[in-house]
Backbone bond lengths (Angstrom), bond angles and torsions (degrees), N, CA, C in turn:
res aa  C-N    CA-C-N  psi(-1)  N-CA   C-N-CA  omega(-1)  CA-C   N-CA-C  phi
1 X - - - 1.468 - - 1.521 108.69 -
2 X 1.534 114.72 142.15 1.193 108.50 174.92 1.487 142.90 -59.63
3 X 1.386 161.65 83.18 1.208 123.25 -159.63 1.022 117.12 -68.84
4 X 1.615 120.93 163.88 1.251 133.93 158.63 2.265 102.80 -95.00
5 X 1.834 70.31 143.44 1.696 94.01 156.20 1.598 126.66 -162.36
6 X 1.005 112.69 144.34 1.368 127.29 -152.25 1.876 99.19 -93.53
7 X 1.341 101.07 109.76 1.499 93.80 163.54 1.474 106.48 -145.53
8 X 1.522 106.03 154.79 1.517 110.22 -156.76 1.542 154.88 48.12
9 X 1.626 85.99 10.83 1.366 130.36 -168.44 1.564 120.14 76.16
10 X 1.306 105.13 13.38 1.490 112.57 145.73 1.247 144.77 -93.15
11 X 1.515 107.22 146.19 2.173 104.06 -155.96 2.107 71.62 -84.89
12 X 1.310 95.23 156.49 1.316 131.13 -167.21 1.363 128.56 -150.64
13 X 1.390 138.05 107.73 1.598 125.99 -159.75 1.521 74.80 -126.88
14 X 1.284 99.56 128.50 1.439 140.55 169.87 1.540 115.83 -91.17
15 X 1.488 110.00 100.16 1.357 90.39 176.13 1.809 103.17 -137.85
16 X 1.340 114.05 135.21 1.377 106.68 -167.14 1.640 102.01 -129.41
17 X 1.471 105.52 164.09 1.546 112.78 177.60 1.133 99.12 -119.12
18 X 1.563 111.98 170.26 1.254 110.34 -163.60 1.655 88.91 -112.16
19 X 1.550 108.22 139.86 1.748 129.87 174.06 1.554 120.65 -6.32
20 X 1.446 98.61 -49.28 1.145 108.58 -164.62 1.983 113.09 -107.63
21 X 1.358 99.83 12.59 1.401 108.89 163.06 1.679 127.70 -43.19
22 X 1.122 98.50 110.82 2.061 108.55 177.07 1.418 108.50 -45.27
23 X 1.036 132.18 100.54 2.055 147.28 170.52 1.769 78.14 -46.24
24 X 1.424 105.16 155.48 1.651 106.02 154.07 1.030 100.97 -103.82
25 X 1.437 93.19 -164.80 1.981 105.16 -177.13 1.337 134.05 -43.07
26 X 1.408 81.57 -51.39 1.652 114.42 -179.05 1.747 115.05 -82.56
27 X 1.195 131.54 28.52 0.961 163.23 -59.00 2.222 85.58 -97.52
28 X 1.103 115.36 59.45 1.627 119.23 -178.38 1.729 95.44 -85.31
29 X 1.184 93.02 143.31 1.763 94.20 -157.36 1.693 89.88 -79.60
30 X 1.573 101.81 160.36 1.541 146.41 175.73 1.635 84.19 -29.30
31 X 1.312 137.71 -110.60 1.379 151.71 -149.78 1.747 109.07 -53.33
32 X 1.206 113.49 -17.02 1.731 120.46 -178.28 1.751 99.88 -83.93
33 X 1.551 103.72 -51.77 1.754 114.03 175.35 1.598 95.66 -32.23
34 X 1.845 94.81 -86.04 1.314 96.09 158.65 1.689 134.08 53.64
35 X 1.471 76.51 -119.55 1.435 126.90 -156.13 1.909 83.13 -77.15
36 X 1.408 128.94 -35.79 0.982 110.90 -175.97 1.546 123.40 -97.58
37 X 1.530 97.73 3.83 1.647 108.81 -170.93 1.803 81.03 -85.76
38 X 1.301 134.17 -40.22 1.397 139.30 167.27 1.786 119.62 -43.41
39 X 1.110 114.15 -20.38 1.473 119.27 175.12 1.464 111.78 121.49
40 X 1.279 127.00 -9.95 1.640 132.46 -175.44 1.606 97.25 -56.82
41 X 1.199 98.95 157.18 1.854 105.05 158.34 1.350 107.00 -140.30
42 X 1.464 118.88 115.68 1.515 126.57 151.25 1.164 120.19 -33.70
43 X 1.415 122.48 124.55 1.569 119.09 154.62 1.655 115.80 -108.25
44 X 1.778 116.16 -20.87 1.480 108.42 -179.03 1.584 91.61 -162.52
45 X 1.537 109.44 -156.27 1.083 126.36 156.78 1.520 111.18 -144.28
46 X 1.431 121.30 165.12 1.667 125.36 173.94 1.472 96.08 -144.77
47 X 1.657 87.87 155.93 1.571 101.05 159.37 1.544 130.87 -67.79
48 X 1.250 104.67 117.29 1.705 110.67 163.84 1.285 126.43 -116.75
49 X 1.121 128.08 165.64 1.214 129.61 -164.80 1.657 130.46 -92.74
50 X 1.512 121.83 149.73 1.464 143.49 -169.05 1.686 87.90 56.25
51 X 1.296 100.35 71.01 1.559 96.72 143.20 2.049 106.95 75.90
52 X 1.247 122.23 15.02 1.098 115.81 -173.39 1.508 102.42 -121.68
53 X 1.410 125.94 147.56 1.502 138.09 153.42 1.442 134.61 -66.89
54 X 0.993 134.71 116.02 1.391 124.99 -171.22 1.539 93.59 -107.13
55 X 1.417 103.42 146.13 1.611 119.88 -174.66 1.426 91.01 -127.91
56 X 1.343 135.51 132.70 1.529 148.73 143.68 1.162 76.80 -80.78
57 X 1.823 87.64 131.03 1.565 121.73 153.50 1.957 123.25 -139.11
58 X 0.876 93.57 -148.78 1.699 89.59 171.16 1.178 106.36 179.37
59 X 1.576 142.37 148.65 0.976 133.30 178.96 1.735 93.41 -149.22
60 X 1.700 105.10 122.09 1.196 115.22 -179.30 1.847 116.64 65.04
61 X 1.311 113.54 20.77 1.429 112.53 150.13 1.751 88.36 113.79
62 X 1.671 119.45 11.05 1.862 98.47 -158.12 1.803 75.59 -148.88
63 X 1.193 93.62 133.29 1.758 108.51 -164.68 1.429 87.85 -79.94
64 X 1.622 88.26 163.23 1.996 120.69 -174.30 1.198 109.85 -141.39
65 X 1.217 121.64 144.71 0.947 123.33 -178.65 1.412 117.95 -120.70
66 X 1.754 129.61 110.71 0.982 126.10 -166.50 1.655 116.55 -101.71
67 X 1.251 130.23 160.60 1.814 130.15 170.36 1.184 109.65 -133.84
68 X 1.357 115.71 94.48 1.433 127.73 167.99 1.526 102.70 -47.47
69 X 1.574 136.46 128.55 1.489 124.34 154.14 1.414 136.44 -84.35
70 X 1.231 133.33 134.08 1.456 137.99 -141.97 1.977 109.73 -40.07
71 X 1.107 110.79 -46.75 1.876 123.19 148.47 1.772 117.35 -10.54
72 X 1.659 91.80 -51.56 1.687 101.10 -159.80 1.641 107.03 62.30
73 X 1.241 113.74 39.87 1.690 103.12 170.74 1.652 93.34 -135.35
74 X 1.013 131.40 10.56 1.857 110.80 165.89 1.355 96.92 -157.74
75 X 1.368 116.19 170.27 1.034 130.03 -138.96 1.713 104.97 -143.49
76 X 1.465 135.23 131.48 1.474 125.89 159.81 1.368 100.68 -139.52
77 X 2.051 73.05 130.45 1.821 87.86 -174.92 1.688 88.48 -99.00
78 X 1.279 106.02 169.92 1.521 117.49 -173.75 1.463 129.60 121.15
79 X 1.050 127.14 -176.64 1.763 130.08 159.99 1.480 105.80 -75.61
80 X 1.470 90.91 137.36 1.748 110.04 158.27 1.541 100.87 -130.32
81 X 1.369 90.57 131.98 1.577 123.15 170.84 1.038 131.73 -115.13
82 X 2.031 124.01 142.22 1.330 96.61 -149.85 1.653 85.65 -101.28
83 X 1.682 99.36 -134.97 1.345 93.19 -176.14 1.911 137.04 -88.29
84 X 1.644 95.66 0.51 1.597 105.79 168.55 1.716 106.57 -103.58
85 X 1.535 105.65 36.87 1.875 97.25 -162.58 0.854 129.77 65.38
86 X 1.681 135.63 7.44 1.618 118.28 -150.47 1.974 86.96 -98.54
87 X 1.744 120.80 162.97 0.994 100.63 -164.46 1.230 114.20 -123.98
88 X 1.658 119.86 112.37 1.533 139.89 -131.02 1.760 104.99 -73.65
89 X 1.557 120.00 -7.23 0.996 118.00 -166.65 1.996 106.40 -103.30
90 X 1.470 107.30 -34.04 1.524 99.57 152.48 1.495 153.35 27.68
91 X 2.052 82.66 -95.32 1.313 79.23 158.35 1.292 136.27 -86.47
92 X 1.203 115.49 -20.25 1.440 126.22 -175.27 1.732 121.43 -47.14
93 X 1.934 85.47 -53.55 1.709 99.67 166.42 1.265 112.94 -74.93
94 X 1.026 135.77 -2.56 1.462 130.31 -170.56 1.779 108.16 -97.81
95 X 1.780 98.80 -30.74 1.601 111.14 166.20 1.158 101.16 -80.61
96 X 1.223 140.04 -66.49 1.489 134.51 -136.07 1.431 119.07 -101.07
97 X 1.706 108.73 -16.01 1.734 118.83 175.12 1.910 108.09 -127.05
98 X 1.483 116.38 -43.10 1.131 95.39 -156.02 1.545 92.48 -87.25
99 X 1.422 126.77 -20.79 1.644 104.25 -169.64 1.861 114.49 -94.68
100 X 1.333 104.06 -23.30 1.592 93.13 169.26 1.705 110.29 -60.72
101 X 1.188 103.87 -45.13 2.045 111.30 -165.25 1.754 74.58 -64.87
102 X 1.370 150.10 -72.20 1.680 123.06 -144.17 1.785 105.46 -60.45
103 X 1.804 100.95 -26.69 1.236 74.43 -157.27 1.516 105.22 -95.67
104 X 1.415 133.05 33.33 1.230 151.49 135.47 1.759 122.15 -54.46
105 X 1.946 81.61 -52.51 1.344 91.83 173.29 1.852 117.58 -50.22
106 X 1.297 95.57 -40.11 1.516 107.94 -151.30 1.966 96.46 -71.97
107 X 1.429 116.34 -31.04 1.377 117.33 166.60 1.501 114.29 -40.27
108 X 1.424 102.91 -48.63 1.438 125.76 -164.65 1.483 128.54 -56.02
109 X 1.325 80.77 -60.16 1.660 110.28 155.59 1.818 128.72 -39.11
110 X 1.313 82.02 -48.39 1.379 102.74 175.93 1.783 122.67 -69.00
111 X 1.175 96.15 -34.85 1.439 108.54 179.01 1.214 120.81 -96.95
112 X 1.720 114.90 6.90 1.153 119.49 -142.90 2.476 83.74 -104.58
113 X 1.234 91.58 174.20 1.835 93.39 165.31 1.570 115.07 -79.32
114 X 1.127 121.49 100.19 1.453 122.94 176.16 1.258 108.56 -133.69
115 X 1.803 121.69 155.94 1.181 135.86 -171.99 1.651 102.91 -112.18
116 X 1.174 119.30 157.82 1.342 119.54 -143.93 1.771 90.59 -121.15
117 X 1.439 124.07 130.98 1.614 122.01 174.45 1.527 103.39 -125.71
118 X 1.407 105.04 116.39 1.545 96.14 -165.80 1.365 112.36 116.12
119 X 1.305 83.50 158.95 2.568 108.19 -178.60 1.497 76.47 -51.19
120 X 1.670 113.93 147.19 0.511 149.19 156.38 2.013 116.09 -64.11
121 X 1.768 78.03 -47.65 1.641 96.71 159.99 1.379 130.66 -59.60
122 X 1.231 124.92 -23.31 1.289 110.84 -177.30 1.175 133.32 -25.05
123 X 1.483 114.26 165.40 1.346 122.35 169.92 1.568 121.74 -84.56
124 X 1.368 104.46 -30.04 1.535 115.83 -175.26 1.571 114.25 -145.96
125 X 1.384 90.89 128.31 1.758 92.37 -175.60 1.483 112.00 -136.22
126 X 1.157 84.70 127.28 1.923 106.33 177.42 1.672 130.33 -90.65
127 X 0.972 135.18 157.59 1.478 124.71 -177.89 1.218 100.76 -149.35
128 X 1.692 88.05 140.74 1.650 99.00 -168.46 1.575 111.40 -148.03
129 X 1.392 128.29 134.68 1.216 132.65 175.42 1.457 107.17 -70.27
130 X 1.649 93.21 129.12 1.526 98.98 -168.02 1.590 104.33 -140.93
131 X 1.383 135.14 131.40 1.051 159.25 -167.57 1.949 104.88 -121.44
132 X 1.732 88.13 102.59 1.478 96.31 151.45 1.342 130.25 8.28
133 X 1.435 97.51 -83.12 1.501 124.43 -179.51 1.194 135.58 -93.13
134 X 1.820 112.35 17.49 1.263 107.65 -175.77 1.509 110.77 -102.94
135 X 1.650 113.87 141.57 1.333 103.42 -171.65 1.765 124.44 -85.35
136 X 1.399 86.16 9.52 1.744 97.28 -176.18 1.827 108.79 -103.23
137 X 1.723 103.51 -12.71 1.139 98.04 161.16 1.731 130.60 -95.35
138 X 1.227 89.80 -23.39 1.699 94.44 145.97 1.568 140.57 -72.65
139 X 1.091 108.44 -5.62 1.301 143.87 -172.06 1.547 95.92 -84.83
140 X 1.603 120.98 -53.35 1.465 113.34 -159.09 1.784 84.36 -105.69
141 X 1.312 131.81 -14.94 1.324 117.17 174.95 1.307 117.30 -41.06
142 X 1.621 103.43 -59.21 1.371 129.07 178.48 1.608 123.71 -41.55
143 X 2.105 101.28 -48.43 1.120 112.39 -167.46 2.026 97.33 -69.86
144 X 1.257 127.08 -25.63 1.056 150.41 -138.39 1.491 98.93 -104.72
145 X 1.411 124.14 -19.82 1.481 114.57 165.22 1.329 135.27 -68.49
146 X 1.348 129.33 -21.47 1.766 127.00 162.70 1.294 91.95 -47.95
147 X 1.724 133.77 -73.72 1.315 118.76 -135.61 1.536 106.25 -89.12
148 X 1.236 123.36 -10.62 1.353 129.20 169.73 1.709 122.15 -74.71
149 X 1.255 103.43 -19.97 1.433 118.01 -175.36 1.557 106.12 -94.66
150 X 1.118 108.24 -12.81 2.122 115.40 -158.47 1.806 74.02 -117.53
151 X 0.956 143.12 22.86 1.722 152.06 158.57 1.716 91.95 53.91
152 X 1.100 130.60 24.23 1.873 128.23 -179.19 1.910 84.11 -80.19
153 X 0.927 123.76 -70.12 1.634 118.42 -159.96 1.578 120.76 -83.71
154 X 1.588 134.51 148.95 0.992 106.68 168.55 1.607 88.77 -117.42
155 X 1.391 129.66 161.49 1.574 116.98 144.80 1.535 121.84 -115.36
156 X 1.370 120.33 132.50 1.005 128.56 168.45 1.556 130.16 -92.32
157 X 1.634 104.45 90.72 1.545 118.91 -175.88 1.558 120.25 -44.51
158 X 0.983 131.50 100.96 2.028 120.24 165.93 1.293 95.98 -95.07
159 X 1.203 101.28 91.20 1.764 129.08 170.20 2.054 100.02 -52.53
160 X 1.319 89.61 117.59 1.913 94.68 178.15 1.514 103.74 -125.39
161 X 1.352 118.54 164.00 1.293 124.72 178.93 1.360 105.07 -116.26
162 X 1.091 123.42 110.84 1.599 125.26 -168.26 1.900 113.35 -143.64
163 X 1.358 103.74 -46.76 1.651 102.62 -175.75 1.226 115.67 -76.20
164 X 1.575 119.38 -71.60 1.407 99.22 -164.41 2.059 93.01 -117.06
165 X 1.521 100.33 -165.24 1.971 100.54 169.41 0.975 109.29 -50.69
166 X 1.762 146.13 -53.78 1.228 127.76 -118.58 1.418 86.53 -121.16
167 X 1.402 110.73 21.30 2.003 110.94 178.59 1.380 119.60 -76.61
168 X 1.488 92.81 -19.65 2.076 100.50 -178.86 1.629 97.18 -76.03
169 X 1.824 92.00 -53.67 2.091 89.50 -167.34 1.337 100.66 -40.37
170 X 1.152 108.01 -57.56 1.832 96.62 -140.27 1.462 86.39 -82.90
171 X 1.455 148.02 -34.12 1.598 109.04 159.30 1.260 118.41 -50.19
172 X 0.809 145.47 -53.23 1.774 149.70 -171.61 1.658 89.60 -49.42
173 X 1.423 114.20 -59.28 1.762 103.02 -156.73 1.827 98.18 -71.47
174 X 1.509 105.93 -25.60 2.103 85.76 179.97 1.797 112.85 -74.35
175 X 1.740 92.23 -17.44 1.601 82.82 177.90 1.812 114.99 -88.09
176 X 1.273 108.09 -20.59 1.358 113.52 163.04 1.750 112.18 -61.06
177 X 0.786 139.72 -48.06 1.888 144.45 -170.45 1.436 107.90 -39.63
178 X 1.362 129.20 152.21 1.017 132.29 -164.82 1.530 105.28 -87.50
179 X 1.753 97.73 -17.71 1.911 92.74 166.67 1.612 93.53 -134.54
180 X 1.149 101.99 119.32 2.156 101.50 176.02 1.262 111.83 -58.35
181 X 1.658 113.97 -51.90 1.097 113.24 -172.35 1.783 122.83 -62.51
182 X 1.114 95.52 -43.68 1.562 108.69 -179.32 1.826 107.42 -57.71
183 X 1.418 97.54 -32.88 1.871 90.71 178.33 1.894 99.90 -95.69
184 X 1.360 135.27 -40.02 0.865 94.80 163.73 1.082 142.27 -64.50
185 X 1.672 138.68 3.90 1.022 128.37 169.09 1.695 118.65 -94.68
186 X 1.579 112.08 -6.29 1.135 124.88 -175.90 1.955 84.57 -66.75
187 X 1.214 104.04 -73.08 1.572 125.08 170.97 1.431 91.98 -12.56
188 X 0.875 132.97 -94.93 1.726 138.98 -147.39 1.600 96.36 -62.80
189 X 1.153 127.82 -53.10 1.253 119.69 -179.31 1.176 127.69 -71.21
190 X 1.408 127.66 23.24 1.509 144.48 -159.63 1.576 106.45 -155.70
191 X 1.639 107.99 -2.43 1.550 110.77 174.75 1.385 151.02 -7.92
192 X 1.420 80.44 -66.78 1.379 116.75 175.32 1.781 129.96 -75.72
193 X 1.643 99.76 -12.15 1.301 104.19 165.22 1.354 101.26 -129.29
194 X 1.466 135.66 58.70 1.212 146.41 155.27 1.665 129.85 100.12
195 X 1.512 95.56 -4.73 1.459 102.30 179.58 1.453 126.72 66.06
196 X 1.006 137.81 -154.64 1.259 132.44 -177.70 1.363 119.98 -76.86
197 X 1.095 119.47 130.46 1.633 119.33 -178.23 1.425 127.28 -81.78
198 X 1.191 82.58 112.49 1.943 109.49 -166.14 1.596 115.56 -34.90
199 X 1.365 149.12 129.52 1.272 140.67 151.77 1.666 99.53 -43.01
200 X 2.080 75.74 139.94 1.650 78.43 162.32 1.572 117.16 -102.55
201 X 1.126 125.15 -5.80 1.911 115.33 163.95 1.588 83.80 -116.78
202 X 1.238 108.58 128.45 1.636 120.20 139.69 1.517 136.80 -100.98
203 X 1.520 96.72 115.10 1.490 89.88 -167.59 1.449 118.97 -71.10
204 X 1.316 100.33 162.88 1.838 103.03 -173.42 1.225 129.07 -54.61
205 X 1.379 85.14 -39.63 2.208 88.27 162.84 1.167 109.79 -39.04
206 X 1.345 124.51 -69.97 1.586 132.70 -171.73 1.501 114.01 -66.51
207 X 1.257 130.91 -26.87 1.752 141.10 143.74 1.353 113.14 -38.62
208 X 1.394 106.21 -49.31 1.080 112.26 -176.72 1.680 130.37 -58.08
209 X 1.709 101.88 -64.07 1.288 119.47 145.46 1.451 144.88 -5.92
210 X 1.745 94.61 -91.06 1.378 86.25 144.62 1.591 149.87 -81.16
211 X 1.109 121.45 16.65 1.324 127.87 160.06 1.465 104.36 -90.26
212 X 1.338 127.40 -25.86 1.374 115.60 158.51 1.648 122.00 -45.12
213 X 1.295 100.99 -50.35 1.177 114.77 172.86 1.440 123.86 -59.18
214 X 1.018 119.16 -37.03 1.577 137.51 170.97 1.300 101.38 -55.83
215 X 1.189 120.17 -76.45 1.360 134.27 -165.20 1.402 115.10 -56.52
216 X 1.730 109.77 -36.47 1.227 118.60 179.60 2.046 114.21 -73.73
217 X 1.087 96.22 -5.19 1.820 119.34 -170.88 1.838 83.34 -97.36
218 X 0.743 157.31 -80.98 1.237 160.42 -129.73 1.516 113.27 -86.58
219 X 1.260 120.29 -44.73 1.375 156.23 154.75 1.691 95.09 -43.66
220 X 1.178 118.95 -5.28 1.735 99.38 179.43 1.389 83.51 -156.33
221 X 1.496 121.94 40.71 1.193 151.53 172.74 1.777 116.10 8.76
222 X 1.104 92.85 78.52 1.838 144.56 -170.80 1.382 114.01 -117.06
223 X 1.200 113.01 107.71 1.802 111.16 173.82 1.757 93.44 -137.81
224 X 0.853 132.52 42.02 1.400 140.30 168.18 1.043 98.10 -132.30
225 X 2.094 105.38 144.62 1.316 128.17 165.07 1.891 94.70 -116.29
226 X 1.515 114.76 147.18 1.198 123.17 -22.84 1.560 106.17 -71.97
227 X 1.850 95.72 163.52 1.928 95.88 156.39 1.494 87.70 -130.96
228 X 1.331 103.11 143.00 1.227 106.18 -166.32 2.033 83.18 -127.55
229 X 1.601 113.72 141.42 1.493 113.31 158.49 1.641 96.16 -135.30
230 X 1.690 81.06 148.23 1.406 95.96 -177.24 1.584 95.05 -150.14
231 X 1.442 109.56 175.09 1.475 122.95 -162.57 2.312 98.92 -112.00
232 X 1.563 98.32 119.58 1.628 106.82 171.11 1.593 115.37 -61.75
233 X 1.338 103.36 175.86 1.633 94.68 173.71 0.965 126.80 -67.49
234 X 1.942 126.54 -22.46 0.839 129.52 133.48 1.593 168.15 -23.31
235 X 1.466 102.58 -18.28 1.332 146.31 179.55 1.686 101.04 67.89
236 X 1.179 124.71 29.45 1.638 118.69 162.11 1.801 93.85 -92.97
237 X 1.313 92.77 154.60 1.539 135.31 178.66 1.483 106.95 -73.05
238 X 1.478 140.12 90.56 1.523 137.71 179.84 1.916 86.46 -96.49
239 X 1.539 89.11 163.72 1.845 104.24 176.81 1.592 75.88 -137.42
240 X 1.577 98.46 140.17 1.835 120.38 146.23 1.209 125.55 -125.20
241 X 0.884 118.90 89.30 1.434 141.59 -173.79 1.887 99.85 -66.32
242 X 1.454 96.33 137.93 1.594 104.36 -151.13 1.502 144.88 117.25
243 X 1.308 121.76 -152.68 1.311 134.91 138.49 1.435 118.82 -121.67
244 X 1.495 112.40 121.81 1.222 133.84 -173.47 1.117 121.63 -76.22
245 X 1.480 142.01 103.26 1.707 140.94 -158.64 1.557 97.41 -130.00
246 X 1.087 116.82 155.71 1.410 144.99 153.88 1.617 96.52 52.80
247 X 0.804 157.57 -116.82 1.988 134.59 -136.79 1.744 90.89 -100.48
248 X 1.297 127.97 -34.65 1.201 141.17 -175.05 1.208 86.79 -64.99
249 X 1.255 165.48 -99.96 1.537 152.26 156.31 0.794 105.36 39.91
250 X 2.172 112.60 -88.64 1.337 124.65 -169.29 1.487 132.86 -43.77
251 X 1.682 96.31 -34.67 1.413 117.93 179.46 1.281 107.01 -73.65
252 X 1.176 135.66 -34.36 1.617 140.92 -169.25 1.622 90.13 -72.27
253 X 1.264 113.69 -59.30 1.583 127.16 -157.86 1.722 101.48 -81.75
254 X 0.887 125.64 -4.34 1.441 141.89 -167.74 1.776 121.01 34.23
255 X 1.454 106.94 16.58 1.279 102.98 171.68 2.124 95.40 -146.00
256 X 1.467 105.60 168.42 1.744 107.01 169.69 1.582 98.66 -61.41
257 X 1.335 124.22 -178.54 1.170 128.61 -178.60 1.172 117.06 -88.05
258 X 1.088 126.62 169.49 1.908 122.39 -151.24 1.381 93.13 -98.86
């Protein structure tokens, strides 16, 4: 197991090989093997500074940032910071782990069972794991009506069953309705006195479904409602996990409010 140690008030996992460590074939140094015989997965490497390697990695779906030292015999996992704090590993994971994996995600999403809120027309459409019963996804429904109503946003719900029992029914019963959208929004606007009223047998198709959805939320290792992904001006794929307020909003919604 790795230890941790704290220097400069940075968490730091120290992990070293010993001198005389066997290179493999492929000749990826002693402490990277490592680190991956431990569960990490490489996606690249970048330049870092005085002589050190930076490895993007990820372990369990949430990027790492590794620094090979000029030796190739030890290893620090953790943040490096330069000299105003800013934190040098960032972008690297943000190029090399977090935006290829969203925009995998974002295939996913797409193919995934979701109910549609909003023009169909829009200009920009976001997708977000959304739970029945969560009060933070009603929370941004609400915040989310100027730009949904002025037809600029659409959101596309992947209804999951996660908080309480009756989180599968009443996804299953808005995806059962003869219009989804029209009952999930009945749903949200009725919140507060229970939302849509749950089937009482759900058939497995619709079990099915949304546990697709479930599974497919977890699988990109997500246990929060909301997660909302949406596309920067840039056209990379950001996730905000939460409820999104004040510029984090804007950014979700990609314009100020109408």
């Amino acid at each position: 197991m790795i230890k941790c140690l704290t220097c400069l008030g940075t968490l730091l996992l120290i992990f070293a090989a010993s001198t005389n460590a066997a290179i493999a074939a492929d000749h990826t140094p002693a402490p990277i093997q490592a680190l991956k015989k431990q569960g990490l997965t490489m996606h690249g490497t970048f330049k870092a500074p005085d002589g050190l390697t930076g490895y993007a990695a990820s372990y369990q779906g949430s990027p790492v940032a590794i620094y090979l030292t000029p030796g190739g015999q030890h290893a620090i996992v953790g943040t490096l910071v330069d000299g105003q704090g800013e934190d040098m590993s960032a972008d690297p994971l943000s190029r090399l782990v977090a935006n290829p994996g969203h925009q995998k995600a974002w295939k996913k999403l797409e193919n995934a069972t979701w109910v549609r809120d909003g023009d169909k027309n829009a200009p920009r459409t976001i997708y977000m794991f959304t739970d029945a019963n969560c009060p933070y996804c009603h929370k941004f429904w609400q915040a989310a009506r100027p730009w949904v109503k002025a037809g600029k946003v659409q959101i596309r719900h992947v209804l999951v069953g996660l908080l309480k029992p009756s989180s599968l029914p009443k996804a299953a019963t808005i995806l059962a309705a003869k219009n989804p959208s029209a009952t999930l929004d009945r749903s949200a606007r009725h919140y507060d006195s229970g939302g849509v009223t749950p089937m009482a047998h759900v058939p497995a198709g619709l079990v099915r479904k949304v546990g697709d959805n479930t599974n497919l939320m977890k699988s990109l290792g997500l246990y929060a409602t909301p997660t909302i992904f949406y596309r920067t001006p840039n056209g990379h794929v950001a996730v905000k996990q939460g409820l999104p307020q004040g510029q984090a909003l804007i950014d979700v919604m990609g314009s100020p409010k109408p």
